[in-house]
C-alpha positions as CSV (number, residue, x, y, z in Angstrom):
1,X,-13.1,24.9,6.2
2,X,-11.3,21.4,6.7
3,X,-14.1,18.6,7.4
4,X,-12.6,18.4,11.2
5,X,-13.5,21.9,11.9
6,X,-17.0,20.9,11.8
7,X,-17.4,17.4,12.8
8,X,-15.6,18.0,16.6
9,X,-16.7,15.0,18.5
10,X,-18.5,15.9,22.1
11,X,-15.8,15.5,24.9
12,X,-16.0,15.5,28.6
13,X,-16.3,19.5,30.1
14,X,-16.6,21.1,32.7
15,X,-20.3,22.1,33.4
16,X,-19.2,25.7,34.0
17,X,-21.2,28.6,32.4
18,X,-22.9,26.9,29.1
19,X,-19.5,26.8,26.5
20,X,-16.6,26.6,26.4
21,X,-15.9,30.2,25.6
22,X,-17.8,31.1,28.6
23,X,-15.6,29.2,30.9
24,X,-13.4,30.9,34.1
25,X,-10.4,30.5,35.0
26,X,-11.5,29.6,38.4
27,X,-12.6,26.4,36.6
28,X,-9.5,24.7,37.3
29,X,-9.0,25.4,41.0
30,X,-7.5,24.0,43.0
31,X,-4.4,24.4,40.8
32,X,-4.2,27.7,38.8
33,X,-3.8,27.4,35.0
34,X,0.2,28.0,34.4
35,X,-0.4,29.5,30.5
36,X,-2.4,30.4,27.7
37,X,-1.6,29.9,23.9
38,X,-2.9,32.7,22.1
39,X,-3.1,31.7,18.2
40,X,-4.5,32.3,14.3
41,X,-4.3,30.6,11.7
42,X,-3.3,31.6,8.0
43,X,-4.0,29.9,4.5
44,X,-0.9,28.0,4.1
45,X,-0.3,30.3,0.8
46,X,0.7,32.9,2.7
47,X,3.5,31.3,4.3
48,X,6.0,33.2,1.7
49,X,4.4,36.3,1.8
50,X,5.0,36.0,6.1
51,X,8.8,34.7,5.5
52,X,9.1,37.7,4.0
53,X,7.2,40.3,6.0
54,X,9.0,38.7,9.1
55,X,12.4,38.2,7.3
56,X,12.0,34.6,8.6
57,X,15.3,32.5,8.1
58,X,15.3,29.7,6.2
59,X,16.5,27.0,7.9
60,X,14.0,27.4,11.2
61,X,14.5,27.3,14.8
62,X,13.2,23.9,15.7
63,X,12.5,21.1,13.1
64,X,10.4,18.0,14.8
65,X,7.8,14.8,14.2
66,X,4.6,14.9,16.2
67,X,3.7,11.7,16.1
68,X,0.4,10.6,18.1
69,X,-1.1,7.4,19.3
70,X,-4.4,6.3,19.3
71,X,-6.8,3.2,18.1
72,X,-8.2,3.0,14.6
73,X,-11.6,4.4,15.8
74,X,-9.7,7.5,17.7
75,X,-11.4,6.6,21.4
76,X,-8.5,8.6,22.9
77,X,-9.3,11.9,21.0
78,X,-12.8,11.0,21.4
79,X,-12.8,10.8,25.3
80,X,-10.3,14.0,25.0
81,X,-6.9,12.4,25.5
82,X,-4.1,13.2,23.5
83,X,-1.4,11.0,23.9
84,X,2.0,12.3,21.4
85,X,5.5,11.7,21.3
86,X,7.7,14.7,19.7
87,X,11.3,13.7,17.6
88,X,13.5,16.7,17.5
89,X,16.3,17.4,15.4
90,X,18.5,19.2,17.7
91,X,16.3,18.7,20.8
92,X,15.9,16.4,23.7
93,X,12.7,14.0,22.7
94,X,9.4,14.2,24.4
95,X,6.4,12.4,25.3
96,X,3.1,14.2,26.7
97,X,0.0,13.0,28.0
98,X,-3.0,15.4,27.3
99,X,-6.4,15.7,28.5
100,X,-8.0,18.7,26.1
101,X,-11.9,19.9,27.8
102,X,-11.3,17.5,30.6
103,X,-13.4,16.9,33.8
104,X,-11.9,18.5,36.5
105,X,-13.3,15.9,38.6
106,X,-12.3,13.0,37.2
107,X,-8.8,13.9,38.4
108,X,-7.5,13.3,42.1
109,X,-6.3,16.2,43.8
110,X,-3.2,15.0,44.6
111,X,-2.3,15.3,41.0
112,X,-2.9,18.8,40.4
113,X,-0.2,19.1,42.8
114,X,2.9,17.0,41.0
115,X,5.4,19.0,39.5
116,X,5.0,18.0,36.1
117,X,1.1,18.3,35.8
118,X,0.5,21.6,33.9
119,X,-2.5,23.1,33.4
120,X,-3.2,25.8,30.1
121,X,-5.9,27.6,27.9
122,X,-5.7,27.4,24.4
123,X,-7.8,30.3,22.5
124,X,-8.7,31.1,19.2
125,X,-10.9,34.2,19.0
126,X,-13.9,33.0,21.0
127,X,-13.3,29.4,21.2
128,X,-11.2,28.6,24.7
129,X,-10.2,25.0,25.3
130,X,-8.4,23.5,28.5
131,X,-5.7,21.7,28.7
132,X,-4.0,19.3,31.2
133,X,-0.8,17.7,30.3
134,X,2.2,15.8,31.3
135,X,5.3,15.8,30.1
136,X,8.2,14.6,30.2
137,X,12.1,14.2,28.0
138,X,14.4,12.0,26.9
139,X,17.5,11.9,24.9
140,X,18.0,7.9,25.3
141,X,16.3,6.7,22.5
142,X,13.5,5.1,23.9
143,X,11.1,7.4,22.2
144,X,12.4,6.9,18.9
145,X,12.0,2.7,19.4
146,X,8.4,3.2,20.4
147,X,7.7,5.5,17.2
148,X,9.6,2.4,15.4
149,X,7.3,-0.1,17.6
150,X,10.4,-2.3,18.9
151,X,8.3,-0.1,22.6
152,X,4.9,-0.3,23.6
153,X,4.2,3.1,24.9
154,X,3.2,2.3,27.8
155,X,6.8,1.2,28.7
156,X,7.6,5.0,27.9
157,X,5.2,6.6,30.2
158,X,6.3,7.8,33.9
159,X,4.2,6.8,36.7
160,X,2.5,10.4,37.0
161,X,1.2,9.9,33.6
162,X,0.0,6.4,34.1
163,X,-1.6,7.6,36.9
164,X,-3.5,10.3,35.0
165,X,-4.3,8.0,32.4
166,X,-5.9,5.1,34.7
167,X,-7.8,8.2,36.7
168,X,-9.2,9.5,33.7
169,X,-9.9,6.8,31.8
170,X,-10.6,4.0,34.4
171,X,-8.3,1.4,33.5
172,X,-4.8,1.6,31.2
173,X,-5.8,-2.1,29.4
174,X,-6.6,0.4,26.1
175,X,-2.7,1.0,25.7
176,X,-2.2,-1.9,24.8
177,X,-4.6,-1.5,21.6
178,X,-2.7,1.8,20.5
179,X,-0.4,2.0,17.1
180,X,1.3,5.2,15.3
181,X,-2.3,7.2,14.1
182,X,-0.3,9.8,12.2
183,X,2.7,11.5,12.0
184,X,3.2,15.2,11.2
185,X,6.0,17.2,10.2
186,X,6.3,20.7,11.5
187,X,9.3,23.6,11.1
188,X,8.7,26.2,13.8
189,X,9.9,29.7,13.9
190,X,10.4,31.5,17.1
191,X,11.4,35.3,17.4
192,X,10.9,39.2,19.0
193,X,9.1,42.0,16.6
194,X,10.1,45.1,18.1
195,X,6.5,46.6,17.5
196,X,5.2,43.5,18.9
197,X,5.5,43.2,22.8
198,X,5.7,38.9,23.0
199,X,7.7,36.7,21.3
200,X,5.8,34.9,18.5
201,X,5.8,31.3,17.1
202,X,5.0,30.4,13.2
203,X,4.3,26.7,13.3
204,X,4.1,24.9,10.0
205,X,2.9,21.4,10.0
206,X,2.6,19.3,7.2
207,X,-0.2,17.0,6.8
208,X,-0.2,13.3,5.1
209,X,-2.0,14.4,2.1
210,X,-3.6,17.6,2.7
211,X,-2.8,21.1,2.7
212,X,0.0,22.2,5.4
213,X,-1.4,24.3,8.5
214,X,0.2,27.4,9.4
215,X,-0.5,29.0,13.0
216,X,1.1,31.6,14.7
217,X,0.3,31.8,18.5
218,X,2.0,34.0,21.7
219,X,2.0,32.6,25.3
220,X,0.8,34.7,27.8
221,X,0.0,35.1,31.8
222,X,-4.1,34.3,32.2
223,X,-4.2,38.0,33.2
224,X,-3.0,39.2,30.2
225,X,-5.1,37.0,27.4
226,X,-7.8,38.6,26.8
227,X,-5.9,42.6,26.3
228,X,-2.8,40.2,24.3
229,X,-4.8,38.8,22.0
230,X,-6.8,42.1,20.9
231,X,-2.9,42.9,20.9
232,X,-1.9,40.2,18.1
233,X,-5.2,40.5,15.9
234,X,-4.9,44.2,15.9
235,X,-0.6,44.3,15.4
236,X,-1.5,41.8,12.2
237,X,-4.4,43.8,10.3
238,X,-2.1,47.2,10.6
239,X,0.6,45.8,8.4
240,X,-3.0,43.8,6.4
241,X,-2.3,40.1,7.0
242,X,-5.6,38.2,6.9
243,X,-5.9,35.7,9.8
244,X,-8.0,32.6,10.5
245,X,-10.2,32.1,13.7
246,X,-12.3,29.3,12.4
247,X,-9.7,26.9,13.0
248,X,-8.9,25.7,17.1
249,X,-6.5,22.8,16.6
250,X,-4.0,21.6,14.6
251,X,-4.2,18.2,16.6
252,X,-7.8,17.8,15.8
253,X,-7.8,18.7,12.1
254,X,-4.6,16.4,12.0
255,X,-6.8,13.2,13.6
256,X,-9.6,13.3,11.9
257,X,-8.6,14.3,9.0
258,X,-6.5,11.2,9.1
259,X,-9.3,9.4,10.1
260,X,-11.4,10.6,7.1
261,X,-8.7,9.3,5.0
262,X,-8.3,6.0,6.3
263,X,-12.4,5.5,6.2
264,X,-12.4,6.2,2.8
C-alpha cells in the first residue's frame, strides 16, 4: 500500500450518516448527482497480462498530461480542492475545478444550478467520495502557457469557477501562491466487452518516480451503482483477474506521494 493510501488528510464532509461510505445520494440535493465512476485498481504488472486478455491496441485511445496546481504545502488538496489542467494529444485542452468530500453548504444555491457545475460519486468498493467540479475547454493555447507559466491560472479560469473557488474557499488571494505540483502522464483505453454490459476505461498513469497506477472504472446512472459494480467485480474474477479496492484515488496517491518526495 502506497504511503498516501494511509495518510489521507481530513477534508470538509458532509455530516450525513457517520462515513463516507454511509452517505445518500439525497446528500447533494438540491441538484441531483449527474454520475458515478465505478473503479479497481490492478498492480501495474498486470498491465500486459490485461493488453492481452482485452486485446488492447497499442497505440491507445486518448494520450494526455494531468498536470495540477497547488502550494508546496498542498492547502488546496488539503481543504479538498483539486484544481488540474489536462493536455491532450488529439483533444481539445481542459481545465477543471474540483471540490472532492465538499460541504454542501459552503456552496450558494445558485450554483448548483449553472450548466457547467457537475456533480458525481466516485466508488471503490466501500469507500464513496463526492465530487463537484467545473469544467471547461480550450483549443487556444492558453492552457498550454499557464502549464509553461508565461499564465497565472487564475487568468484561465471562467467566472463560474472563480466563483466556486471564492465561495468555498473565502477569498481567491491563494491563486496567486500556486505553481505546477506535478505532472502525470496517463494513456487511456476506452472500449465495449460483449459479456460486459458498460463500456470500460483502463487508465494508466505514470508517476514521477514511482510505480505507474493502473485503474479501470465504468460510469454509471446513481441507480444502477450499487447492482454495476457487483457487475464489474464479479465479470473480472470469472475470467481470475485480481483487483485492488484499497486504493480510492489516483489524484491523491499522485499529491502526496509528490509531496513525500519533495519533503524528503
Amino acid at each position: 500500500m502506497l504511503p498516501s493510501e494511509c495518510s489521507q488528510p481530513q477534508l470538509p464532509r458532509v455530516a450525513v450518516g457517520g462515513s463516507v461510505a454511509e452517505m445518500s445520494f439525497q446528500t447533494l440535493a438540491p441538484k441531483a448527482v449527474d454520475q458515478v465512476e465505478v473503479k479497481v485498481f490492478f498492480d501495474p504488472s498486470q498491465f500486459p497480462l490485461l493488453a492481452k486478455r482485452f486485446q488492447l491496441h497499442e497505440r491507445p485511445n486518448l494520450e494526455r498530461a494531468s498536470c495540477f496546481f497547488d502550494t508546496e504545502a498542498l492547502q488546496l488538496f488539503k481543504a479538498g480542492v483539486i484544481l488540474r489542467i489536462r493536455l491532450h494529444r488529439d483533444a481539445k485542452d481542459s481545465l477543471t475545478l474540483k471540490l472532492r468530500d465538499f460541504d454542501s453548504n459552503l456552496i450558494r444555491p445558485e450554483l448548483l444550478s449553472q450548466s457547467r457545475f457537475r456533480l458525481k460519486i466516485n466508488r471503490t468498493g466501500a469507500h464513496q467520495t463526492q465530487i463537484a467540479k467545473v469544467e471547461t475547454r480550450t483549443s487556444n493555447g492558453r492552457l498550454k502557457q499557464v502549464v509553461q507559466g508565461k499564465k497565472k491560472i487564475q487568468e484561465a479560469l471562467n467566472p463560474v469557477q472563480k466563483q466556486l473557488f471564492r465561495q468555498y474557499m473565502g477569498s481567491v488571494e491563494i491563486l496567486d501562491q500556486l505553481k505546477l505540483f506535478t505532472m502525470v502522464e496517463a494513456r487511456i483505453w476506452k472500449w465495449y466487452e460483449k459479456t460486459f454490459p458498460y463500456r470500460l476505461t483502463l487508465e494508466q498513469w505514470f508517476l514521477p518516480s514511482q510505480k505507474p497506477l493502473l485503474e479501470l472504472s465504468i460510469k454509471v446512472t446513481p441507480a444502477q451503482a450499487e447492482i454495476a459494480q457487483k457487475q464489474l467485480h464479479k465479470w473480472l474474477e470469472r475470467q481470475g483477474i485480481v483487483y485492488d479496492l484499497s486504493k480510492s484515488s489516483k489524484t491523491a496517491i499522485c499529491l502526496t506521494t509528490q509531496n513525500q518526495t519533495i519533503s524528503k
